[in-house]
C-alpha positions in Angstrom: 125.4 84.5 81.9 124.3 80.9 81.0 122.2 80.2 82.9 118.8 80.9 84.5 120.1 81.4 87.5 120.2 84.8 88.8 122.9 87.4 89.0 122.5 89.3 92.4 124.1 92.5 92.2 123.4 95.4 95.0 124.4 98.7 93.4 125.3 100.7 96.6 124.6 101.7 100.3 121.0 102.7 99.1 120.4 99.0 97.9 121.1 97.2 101.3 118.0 97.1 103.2 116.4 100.5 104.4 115.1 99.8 107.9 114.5 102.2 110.6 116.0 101.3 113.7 112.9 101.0 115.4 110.2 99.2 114.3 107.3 101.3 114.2 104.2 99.5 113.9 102.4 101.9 111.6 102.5 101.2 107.3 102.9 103.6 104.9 99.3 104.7 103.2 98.0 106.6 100.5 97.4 109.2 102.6 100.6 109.5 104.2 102.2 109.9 101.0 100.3 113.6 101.1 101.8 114.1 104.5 105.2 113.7 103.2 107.1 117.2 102.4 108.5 117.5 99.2 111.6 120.0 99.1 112.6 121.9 95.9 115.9 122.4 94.3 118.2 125.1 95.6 119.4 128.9 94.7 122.7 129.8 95.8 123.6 133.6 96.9 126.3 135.4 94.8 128.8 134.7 97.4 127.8 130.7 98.1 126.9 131.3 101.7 123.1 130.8 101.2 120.9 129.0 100.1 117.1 129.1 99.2 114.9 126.3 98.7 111.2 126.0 98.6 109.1 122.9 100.6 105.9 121.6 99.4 103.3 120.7 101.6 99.7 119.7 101.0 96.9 119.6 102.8 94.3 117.0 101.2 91.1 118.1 102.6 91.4 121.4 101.1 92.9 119.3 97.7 95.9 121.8 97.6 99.3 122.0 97.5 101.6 125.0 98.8 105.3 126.0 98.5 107.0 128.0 101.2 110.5 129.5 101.2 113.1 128.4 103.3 117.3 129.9 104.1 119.4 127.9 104.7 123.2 129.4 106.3 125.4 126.3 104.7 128.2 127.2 107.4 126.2 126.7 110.1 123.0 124.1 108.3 120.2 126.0 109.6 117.7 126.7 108.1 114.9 129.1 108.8 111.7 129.4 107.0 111.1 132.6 105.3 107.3 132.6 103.8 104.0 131.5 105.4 102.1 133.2 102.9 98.3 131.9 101.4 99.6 130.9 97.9 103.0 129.4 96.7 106.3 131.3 96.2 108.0 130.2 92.9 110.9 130.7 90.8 112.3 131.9 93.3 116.1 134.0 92.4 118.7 136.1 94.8 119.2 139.7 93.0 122.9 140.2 91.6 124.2 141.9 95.3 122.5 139.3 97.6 120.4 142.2 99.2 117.3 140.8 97.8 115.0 137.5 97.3 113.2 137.8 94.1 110.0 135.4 93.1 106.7 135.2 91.3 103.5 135.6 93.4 99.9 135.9 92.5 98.0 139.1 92.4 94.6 139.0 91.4 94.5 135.5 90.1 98.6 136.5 88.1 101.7 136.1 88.8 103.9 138.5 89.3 107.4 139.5 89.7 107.9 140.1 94.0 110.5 140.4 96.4 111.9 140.8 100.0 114.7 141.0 102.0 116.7 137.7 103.1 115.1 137.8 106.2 111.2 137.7 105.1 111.3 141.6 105.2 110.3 144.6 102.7 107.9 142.6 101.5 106.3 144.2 97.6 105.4 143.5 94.5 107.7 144.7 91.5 105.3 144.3 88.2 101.8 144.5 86.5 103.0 142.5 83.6 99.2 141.8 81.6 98.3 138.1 81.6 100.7 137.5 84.2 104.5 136.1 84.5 105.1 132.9 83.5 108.7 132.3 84.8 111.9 135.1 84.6 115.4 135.3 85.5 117.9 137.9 86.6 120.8 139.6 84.8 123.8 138.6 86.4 124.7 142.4 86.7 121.5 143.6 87.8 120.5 145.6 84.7 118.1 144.2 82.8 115.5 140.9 83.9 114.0 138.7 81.0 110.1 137.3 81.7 108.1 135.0 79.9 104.6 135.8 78.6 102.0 134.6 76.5 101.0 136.6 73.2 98.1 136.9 70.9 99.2 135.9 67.3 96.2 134.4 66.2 92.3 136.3 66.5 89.9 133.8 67.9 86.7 132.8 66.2 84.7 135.4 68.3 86.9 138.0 67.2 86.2 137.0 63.6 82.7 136.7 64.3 81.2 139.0 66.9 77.9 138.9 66.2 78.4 135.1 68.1 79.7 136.2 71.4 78.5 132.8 73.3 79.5 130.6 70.6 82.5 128.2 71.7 83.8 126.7 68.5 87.9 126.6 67.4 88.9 126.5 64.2 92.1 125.0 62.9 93.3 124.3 59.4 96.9 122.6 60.6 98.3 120.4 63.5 99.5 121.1 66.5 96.0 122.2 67.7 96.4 120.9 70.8 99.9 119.9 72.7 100.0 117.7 76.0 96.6 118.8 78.0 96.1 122.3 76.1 94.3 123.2 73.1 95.7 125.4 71.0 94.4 129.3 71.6 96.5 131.5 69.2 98.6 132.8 71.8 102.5 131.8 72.2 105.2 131.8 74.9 107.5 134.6 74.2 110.5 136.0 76.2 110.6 139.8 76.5 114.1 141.5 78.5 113.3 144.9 80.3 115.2 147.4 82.2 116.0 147.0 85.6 116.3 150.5 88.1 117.8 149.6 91.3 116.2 146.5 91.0 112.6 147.5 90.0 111.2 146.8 86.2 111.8 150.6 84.3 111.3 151.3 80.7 110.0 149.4 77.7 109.8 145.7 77.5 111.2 144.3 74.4 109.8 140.9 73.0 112.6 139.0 71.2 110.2 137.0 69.2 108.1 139.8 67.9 105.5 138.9 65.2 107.0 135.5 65.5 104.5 132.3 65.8 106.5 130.7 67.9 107.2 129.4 71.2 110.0 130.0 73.9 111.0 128.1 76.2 110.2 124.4 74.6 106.6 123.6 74.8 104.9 121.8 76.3 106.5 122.0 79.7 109.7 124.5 79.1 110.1 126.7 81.9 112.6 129.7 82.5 115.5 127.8 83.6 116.1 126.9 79.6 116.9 130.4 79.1 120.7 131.6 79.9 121.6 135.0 80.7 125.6 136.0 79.8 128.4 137.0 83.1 128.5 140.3 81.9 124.4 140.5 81.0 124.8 141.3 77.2 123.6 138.1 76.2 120.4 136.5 76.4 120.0 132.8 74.7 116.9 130.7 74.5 115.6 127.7 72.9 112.9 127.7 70.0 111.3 125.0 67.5 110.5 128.4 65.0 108.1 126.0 62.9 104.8 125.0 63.6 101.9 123.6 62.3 102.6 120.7 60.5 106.3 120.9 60.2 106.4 121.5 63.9 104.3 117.9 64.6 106.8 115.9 62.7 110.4 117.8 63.8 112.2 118.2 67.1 114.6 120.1 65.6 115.2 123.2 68.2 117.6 125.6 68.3 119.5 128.0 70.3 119.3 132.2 69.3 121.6 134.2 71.3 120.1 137.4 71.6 122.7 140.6 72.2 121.1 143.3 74.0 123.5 146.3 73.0 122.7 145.9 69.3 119.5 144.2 69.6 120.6 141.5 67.1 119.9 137.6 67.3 121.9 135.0 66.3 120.8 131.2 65.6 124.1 129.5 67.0 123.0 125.8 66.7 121.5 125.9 63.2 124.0 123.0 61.8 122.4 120.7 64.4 119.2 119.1 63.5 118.1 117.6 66.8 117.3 119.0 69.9 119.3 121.8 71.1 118.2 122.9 75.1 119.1 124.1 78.4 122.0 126.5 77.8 124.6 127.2 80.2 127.1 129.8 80.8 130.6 129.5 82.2 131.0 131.9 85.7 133.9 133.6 83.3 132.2 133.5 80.0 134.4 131.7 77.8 131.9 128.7 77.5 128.2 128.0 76.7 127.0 124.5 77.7 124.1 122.8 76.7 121.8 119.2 75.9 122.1 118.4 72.2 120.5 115.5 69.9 122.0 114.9 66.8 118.5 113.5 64.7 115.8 115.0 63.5 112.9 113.0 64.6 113.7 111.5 67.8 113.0 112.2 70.8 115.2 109.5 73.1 118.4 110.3 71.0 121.7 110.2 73.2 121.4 113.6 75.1 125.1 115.3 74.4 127.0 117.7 76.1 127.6 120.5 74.1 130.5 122.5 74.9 131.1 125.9 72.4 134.0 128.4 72.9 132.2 131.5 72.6 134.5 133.6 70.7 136.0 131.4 68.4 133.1 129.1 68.3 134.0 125.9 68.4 132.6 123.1 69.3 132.5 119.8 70.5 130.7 117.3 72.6 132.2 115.6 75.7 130.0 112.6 77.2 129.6 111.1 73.2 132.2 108.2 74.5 130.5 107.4 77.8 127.5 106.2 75.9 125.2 107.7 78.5 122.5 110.6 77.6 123.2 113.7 80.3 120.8 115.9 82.1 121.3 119.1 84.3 124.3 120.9 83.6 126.2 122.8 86.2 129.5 124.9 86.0 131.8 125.2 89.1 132.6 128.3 90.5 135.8 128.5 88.9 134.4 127.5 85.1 137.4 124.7 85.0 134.6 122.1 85.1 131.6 120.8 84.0 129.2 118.8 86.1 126.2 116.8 84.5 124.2 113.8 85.7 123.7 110.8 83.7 121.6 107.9 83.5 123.5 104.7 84.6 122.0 101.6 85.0 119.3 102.0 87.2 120.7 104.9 89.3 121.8 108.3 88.1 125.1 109.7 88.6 126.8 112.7 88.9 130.2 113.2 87.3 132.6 116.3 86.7 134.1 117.6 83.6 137.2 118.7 84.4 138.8 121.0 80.8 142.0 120.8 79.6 144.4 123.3 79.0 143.9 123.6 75.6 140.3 124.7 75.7 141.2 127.2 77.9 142.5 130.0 76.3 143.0 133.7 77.9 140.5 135.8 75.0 137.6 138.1 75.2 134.5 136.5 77.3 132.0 137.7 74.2 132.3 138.0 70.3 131.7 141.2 68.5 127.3 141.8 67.9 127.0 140.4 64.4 129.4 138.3 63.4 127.9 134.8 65.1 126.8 132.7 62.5 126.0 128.7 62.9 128.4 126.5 65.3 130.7 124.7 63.5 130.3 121.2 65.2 133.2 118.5 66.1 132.3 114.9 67.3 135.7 114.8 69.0 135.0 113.5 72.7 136.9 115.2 75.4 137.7 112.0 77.3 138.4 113.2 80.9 134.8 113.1 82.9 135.6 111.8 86.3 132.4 110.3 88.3 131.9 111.6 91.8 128.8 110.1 92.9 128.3 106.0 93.6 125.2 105.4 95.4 122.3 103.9 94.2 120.1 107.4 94.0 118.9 109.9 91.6 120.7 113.3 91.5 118.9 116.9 90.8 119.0 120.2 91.2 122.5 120.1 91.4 124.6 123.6 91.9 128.1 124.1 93.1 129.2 126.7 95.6 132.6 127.7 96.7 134.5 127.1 99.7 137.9 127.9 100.9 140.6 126.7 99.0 141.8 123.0 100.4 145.4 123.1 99.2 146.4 126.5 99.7 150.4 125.4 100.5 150.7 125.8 96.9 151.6 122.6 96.5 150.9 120.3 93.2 147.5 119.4 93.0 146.0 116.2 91.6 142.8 116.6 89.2 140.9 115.2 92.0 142.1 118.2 94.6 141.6 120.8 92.2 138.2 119.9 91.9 137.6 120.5 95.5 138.0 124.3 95.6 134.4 124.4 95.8 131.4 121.8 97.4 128.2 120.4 95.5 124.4 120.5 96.8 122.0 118.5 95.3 118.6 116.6 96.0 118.7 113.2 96.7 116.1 110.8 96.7 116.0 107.0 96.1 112.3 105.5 94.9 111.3 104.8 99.1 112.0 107.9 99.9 111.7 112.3 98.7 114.6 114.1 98.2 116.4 115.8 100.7 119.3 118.7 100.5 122.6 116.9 100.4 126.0 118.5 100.3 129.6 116.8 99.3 132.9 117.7 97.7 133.3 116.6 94.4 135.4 114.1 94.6 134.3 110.1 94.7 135.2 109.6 98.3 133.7 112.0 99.9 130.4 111.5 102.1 127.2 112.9 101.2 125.7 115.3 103.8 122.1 115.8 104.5 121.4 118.9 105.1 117.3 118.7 105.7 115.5 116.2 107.5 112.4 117.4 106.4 110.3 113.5 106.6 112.8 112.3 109.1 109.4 112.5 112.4 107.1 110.7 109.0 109.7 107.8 108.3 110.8 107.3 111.9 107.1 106.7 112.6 106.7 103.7 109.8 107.6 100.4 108.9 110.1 101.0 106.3 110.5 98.2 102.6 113.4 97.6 100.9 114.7 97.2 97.5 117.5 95.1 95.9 118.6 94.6 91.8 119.2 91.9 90.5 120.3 90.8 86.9 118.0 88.7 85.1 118.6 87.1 81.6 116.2 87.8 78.9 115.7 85.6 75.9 118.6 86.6 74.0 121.0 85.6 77.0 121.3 89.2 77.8 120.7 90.6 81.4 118.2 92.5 82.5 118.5 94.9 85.7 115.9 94.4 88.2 114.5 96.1 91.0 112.7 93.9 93.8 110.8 95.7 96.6 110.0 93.7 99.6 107.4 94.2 102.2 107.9 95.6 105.6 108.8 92.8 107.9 109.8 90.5 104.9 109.6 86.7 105.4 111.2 84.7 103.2 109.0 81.5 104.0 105.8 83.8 103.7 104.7 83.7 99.4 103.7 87.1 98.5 101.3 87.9 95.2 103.7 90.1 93.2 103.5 93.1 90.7 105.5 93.3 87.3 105.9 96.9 87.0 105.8 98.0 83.2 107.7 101.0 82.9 106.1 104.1 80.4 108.0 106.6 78.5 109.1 104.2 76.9 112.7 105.3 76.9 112.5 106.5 80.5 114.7 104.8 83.0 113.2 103.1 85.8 116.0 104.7 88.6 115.3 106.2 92.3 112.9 108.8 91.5 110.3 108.9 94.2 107.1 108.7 93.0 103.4 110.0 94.2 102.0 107.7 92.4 103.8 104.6 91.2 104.6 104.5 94.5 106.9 101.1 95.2 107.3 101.8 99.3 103.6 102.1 99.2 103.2 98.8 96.9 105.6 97.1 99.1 103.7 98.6 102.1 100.4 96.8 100.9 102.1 93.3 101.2 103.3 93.3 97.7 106.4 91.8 96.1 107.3 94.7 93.3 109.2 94.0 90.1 110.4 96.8 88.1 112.7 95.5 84.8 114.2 98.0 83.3 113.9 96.5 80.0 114.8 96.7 76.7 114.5 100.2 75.3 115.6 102.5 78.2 118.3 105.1 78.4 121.5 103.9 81.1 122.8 100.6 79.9 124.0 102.6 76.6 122.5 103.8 73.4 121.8 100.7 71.8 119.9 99.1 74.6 118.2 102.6 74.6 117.2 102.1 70.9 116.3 98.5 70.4 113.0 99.0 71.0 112.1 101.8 68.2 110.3 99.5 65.3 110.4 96.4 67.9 107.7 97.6 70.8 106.3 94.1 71.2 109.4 92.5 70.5 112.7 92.2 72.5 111.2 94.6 74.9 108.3 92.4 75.7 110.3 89.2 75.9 112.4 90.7 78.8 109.2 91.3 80.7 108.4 87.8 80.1 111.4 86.0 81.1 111.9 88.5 84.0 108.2 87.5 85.2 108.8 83.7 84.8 112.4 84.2 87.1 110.4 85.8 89.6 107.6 83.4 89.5 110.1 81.0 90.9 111.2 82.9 93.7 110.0 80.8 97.0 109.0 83.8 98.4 106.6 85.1 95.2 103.2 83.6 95.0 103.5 82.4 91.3 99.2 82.0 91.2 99.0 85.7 91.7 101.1 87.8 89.9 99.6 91.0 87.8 101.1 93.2 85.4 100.4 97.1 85.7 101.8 100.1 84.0 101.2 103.7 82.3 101.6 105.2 79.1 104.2 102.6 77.0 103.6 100.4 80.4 99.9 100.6 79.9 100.8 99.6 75.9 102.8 96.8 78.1 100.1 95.8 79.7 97.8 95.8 76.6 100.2 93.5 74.9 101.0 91.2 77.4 97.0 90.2 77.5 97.2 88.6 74.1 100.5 87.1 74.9 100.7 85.9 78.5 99.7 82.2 78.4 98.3 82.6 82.0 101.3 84.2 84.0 99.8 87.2 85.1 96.0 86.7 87.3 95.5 90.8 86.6 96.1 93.6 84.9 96.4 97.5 85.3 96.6 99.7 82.7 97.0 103.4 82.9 96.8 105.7 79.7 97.9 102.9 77.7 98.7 102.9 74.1 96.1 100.0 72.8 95.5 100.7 69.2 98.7 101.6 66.9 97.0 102.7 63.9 94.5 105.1 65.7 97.2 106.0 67.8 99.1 107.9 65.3 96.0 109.9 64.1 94.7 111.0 67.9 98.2 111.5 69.1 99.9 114.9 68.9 103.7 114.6 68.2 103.7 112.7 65.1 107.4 112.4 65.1 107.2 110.3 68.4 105.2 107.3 66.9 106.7 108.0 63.1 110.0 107.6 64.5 109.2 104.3 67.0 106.6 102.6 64.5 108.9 103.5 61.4 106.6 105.3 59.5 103.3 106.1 59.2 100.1 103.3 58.6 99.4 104.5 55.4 102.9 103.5 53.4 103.3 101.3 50.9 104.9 98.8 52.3 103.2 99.3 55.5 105.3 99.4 58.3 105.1 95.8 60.2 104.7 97.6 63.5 101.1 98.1 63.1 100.5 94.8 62.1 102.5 93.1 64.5 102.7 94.9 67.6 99.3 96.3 68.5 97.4 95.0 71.1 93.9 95.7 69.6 95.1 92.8 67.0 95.3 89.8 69.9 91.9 90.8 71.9 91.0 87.3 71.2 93.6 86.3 73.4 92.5 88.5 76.5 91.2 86.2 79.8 92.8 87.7 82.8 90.7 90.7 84.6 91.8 94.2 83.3 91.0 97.5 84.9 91.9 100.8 82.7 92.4 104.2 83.5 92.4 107.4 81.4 92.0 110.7 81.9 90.3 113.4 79.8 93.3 116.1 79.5 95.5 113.5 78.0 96.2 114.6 74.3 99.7 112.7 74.1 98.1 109.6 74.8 94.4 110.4 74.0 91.0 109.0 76.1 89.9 107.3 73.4 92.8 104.6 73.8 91.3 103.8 77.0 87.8 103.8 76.2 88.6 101.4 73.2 90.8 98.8 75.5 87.6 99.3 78.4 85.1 98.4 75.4 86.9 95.3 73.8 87.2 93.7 77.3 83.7 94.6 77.9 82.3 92.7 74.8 85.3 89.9 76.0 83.4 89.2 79.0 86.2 89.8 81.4 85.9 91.1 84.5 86.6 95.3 83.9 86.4 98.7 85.4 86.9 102.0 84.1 88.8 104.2 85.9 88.0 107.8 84.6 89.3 111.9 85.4 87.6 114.2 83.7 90.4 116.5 84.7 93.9 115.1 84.6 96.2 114.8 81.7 98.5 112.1 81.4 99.0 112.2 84.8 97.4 112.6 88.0 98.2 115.3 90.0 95.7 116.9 92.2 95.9 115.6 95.7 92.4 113.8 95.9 92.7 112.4 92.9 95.8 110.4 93.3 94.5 109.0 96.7 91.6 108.3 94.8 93.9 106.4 91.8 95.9 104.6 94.6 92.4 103.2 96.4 90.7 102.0 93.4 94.4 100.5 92.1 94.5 98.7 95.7 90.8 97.3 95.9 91.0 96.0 92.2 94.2 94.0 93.4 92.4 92.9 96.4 89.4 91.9 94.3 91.8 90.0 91.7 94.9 89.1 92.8 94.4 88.2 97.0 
């Protein structure tokens, strides 16, 4: 590109504009966004026939949300709901014979291990596990069930000290005293694998971390569905950082332990491997475990690979390393001849099969002999064959494949792309206007996507609907940047609209077609807002070295693409170039922090949500070390200090700070902790600028409880009106 013109690009159906065809008079609000029901990722019976899926509803007056159990008969897409009980269903599972529906439910206050009859039937409770069930799964053969509990490793200071029973002190002596929104309590996640008779729990529970300090699944939000049970149920394997403290604050080095339950041995089978090593898959036959590997130590954002390991011989090798795109949720077909995997791709996600060739698949035991695993001996040769099977402009999840009749059964050559059809795909599908729904395809590129629910189809056909386009958008360096613009219901391209730069957080988190409750663009747009999302340097999709420019460079490159993508905008006909404001959370709120010493009068306001606002305290409050050691290359103590903290914090440039800036922070957030609010709120104070504080004594780094977030969106919509109108 060489000029400043801009490159318009539409990236699929999903781009082109999403209008009902109606026009409903009504506007999406922040209430209706509670309305809206959000359905939850599939679980296929053995045979493929059914599924089950959960659907989240909330009612905001009571400030609660509640997920109810739904079958679906995929031959005939109808589905039937199951559960209208008082509390949620979850973790829902179908027992190894499809006779029964297995879940967690609470009793007392815990949950516990239930389960009924495919139509709603036989209703009872299976355990009286103490403490509760955290999250389980089944053994593919019915014998045995794993289930995830928290254990007491540590006395507390009342135990040491009973003669102080109301006191309320802790008492630590290393880090890692408090992870995400929880302190630290001496007690650890630990996977225990019981008996199963004729389906009820029966006999003694046996905890495969015993006496071990350390937590399974991945903390701090790990659930069950990291944990892989074998085809023939004599392997368990789970993931575990087994450090802590201050080893564990500065490492993401995780590993896999296959666990075999005839000899009661475990095996650490990624030990050569010094990233993160999660979300183990079988193959249906056995011959294969799958799973999300990062080669360094140390950084979080490193290029997620698929790991493939034969699991007799054990080899190993990785097949998405030449695609240059990090992979999420892994999924085998029915058959175990292919691999599926999503991946982030430029603004979208995409789905795309694995297909293996014949010489990885070799006729041999399913299982090696107890005892003689020992660490995977890694390849980086690429098994270049992935074939893409998805192309609209969406993001993919939940993705499981279930079997169909065979579609060339004249016996007849195939072609790679027929033999993948033996067997269809369902998936949730949302883009950033609108929740997921159940869709169903064939994998193959050409073939349609199905929905299956409808389950905001009465909310959406009752409102005026926005629409988004991208658009690429040279940065300083001459590169491009891709853009989403959201317009307004009942655009007019002669009207000028005040306009929101979106800053997006993570900050190596892809701004795609997630739909959000609370960034909420349709709702945005809905207000009578132009939105801007960039998403700019430092982001996974637009390969690994756009992901990684940023670490070392946060007010750098990354900054001058918000820049020049907000000075394209502002001369857009339709933007109102007097009123534009910049808002954003986490590395957005850091964004938005920076880009008030820096903006030289382009943005009229500013949001900020659980920003990042002072480096140097950052990396003392905050509490994975290795995430800011990593990005700020080092800590602010070295000799020669590290240039981030001198050149890149926004507490440095408060000087520069004129426009209006309200900040929000919450209480519960330890990652990126209250005190970089208040800090930011108290600088513009003493500035003189026009400020609010925005406060939750009970949210982490997010918001989640209903009333809250309509709360966040009215205060975020009347400071606009106050600032930007």
């Amino acid at each position: 590109m060489t000029s400043l013109a801009f490159m318009f690009a539409l990236l699929g159906p999903w781009s082109s504009t999403v209008m009902a065809q109606s026009m409903p008079d009504r506007l999406l609000t922040e209430e209706m966004l509670w309305q809206m029901s959000m359905v939850q990722a599939p679980v296929a019976s053995p045979d493929g026939q059914r599924l089950i899926y959960g659907v989240k509803t909330t009612d905001l007056s009571r400030n609660k949300s509640q997920n109810d159990l739904y079958l679906l008969e995929l031959n005939l897409q109808k589905s039937t709901r199951l559960t209208t009980t008082p509390y949620s269903e979850s973790e829902v599972r179908w027992s190894h014979d499809g006779q029964w529906l297995v879940f967690l439910y609470p009793v007392e206050g815990q949950l516990q291990l239930h389960r009924m009859r495919p139509d709603g039937s036989g209703r009872e409770c299976l355990s009286k596990v103490s403490g509760g069930v955290e999250g389980f799964g089944l053994s593919p053969t019915g014998g045995h069930w794993f289930y995830l509990a928290r254990v007491r490793m540590e006395p507390t200071l009342r135990d040491r000290y009973p003669e102080l029973p109301l006191s309320s002190g802790r008492l630590y002596d290393q880090l890692m005293h408090r992870h995400w929104d929880r302190w630290h309590d001496g007690t650890y996640s630990h996977v225990f694998v019981q008996p199963l008779l004729k389906g009820v729990p029966n006999g003694t529970a046996v905890d495969l971390l015993e006496n071990q300090p350390y937590h399974s699944p991945l903390q701090p939000m790990g659930s069950s569905t990291e944990i892989a049970w074998s085809p023939n149920g004599e392997w368990l394997v789970y993931p575990s950082k087994k450090m802590n403290g201050n080893q564990s604050a500065v490492s993401t080095n995780s590993d896999l332990y296959a666990y075999h339950l005839p000899s009661g041995k475990t095996q650490n089978i990624t030990e050569s491997n010094p990233g993160y090593d999660t979300d183990p898959v079988f193959s249906p036959d056995g011959q294969y475990l799958a799973w999300l590997s990062m080669a360094r130590d140390g950084y979080e954002a490193d290029l997620n690979r698929v790991a493939l390991m034969d699991w007799k011989s054990q080899s190993l090798r990785y097949l998405n390393t030449e695609l240059d795109r990090s992979a999420y949720e892994l999924c085998w077909a029915p058959d175990a001849k292919t691999l599926y995997y999503g991946v982030y791709d430029q603004g979208s996600t995409k789905i795309f099969a694995h297909p293996l060739p014949s010489p990885l698949r070799q006729s041999s035991s399913t299982t090696p002999r107890a005892g003689t695993r020992g660490p995977a001996q890694q390849s980086e040769t690429a098994v270049r064959s992935w074939v893409e099977i998805t192309n609209e402009t969406a993001q993919y999840s939940g993705l499981i494949a279930v079997p169909q009749p065979d579609t060339n059964p004249s016996g007849s050559r195939s072609t790679k792309a027929q033999k993948l059809s033996n067997h269809r795909l369902v998936f949730l599908k949302s883009t950033m206007l609108r929740p997921s729904e159940l869709c169903i395809k064939e994998p193959l590129l050409s073939a349609p996507e199905t929905t299956i629910t409808q389950c905001n189809d009465s909310l959406y056909g009752r409102i005026q609907q926005a629409r988004f386009e991208s658009r690429w958008i040279p940065s300083s360096d001459g590169k491009a940047v891709q853009t989403y613009i959201i317009y307004p219901p009942n655009f007019d391209p002669n009207r000028r609209y005040p306009t929101l730069i979106y800053c997006q957080g993570g900050p190596q988190s892809m701004i795609g077609q997630a739909f959000s409750m609370r960034w909420n663009f349709h709702l945005m747009a809905a207000k009578g807002y132009i939105v801007v999302a960039p998403n700019r340097r430092g982001l996974p999709g637009f390969g690994q070295a756009w992901n990684e420019q940023i670490s070392g460079d946060w007010g750098g490159q990354a900054m001058n693409d918000l820049l020049w993508v907000t000075d394209s905008v502002r001369r857009l006909p339709f933007v109102d170039a007097s009123n534009v404001a910049a808002v954003g959370a986490s590395f957005g709120g850091y964004s938005v922090y920076w880009l008030a010493g820096h903006h030289n009068g382009r943005y009229k306001s500013l949001i900020s949500h659980c920003g990042v606002y002072n480096l140097e305290s950052m990396f003392g409050q905050t509490e994975e070390i290795f995430f800011s050691q990593w990005d700020m290359k080092g800590r602010p103590w070295d000799r020669p200090k590290p240039a981030s903290y001198t050149w890149f914090s926004p507490h440095r440039t408060v000087d520069q700070w004129t426009a209006p800036i309200l900040v929000i922070h919450n209480e519960n957030d330890f990652r990126v902790p209250l005190a970089q609010g208040l800090e930011a709120y108290t600088a513009a104070q003493l500035r003189g600028l026009k400020t609010k504080l925005l406060y939750f004594p009970d949210e982490n780094h997010w918001v989640i409880k209903p009333q809250n977030s309509v709360l966040w969106q009215k205060v975020f919509f009347d400071w606009l009106d106050e600032t930007l109108r």
